[in-house]
Phi, psi and omega in degrees: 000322180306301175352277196288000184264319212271300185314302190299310179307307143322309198258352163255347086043283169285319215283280188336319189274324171306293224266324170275353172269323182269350175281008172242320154320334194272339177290309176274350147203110176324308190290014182270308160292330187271332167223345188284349181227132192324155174285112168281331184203171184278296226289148162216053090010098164309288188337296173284321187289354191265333208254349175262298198294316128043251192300300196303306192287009188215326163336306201287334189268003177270323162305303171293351191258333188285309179288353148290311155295336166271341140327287201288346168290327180254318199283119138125234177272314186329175169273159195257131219234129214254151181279000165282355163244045193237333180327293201291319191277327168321278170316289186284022124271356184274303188312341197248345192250318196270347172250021171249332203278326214259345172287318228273297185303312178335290208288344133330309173305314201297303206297321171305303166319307168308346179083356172293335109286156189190155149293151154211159200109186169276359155303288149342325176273327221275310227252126173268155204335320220265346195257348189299316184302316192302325200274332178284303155343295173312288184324271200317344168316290213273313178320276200336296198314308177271019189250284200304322175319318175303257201317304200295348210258338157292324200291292182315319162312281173350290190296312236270317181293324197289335196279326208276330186288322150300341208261311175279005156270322164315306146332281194299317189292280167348266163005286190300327192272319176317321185303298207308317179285022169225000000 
């Protein structure tokens, strides 16, 4: 049961951070949703297109990053890591995705204003000029988000083998002092 509890935690998790990163995204720039990615729903609402794009642009990677951490939580002899004690490197890895993602938007913004970065495409024909920086803003936000999601979500393997590989040393040295004082 922990298993799927460690999944579920991932994937709401990704979604909570997904549904708060697009209500401020969706705000500077609409057309990131409205034309740079297909229609999910009618509404052009930020509120809503931030609370469908959320759930839908993020469910699935809270799933892919969850059933490897919970493998590496669970699987095998170590002792075994419950997803209340994955909560806190969770969250601050969420915390860590929102100020890379938010270094990310600046420096998109620096470069679009500079002419260092543009759209070209049909995005680019679609959206108009004046509309362009946001929308690069927004992009680069969002690239940052799944890129540090990605990476925090190897990082969370990592720890989660690492909290269990100590735990299980601790256990034998426990062990090992019972024998001897008895």
């Amino acid at each position: 049961m922990q298993f799927i509890r460690i999944v579920i935690l991932c994937v709401l998790a990704a979604v909570a951070y997904g549904v708060i990163h697009d209500q401020i995204t969706a705000r500077i720039c609409i057309e990131y949703f409205t034309i740079g990615h297909r229609r999910i729903i009618t509404s052009t609402s930020p509120t809503m297109l931030a609370l469908a794009w959320g759930v839908v642009a993020t469910w699935w990677m809270g799933v892919l990053l969850g059933v490897p951490l919970a493998i590496c939580a669970r699987a095998g002899r170590w002792p075994r890591l419950t997803a209340e004690d994955l909560h806190r490197r969770i969250v601050i890895v969420l915390l860590v995705m929102l100020v890379l993602a938010s270094v990310s938007a600046m420096t998109g913004r620096i470069l679009a204003v500079n002419h260092r970065v543009w759209l070209v495409g049909r995005i680019a024909r679609e959206l108009p000029p004046e509309r362009h920086v946001d929308y690069l803003t927004v992009m680069w936000s969002h690239l940052a988000s799944y890129a540090a999601g990605s990476l925090g979500g190897v990082y969370l393997c990592i720890a989660a083998l690492r909290m269990r590989k100590v735990a299980s040393k601790k256990d034998a040295q426990s062990a090992a002092s019972t024998a001897e004082s008895a």
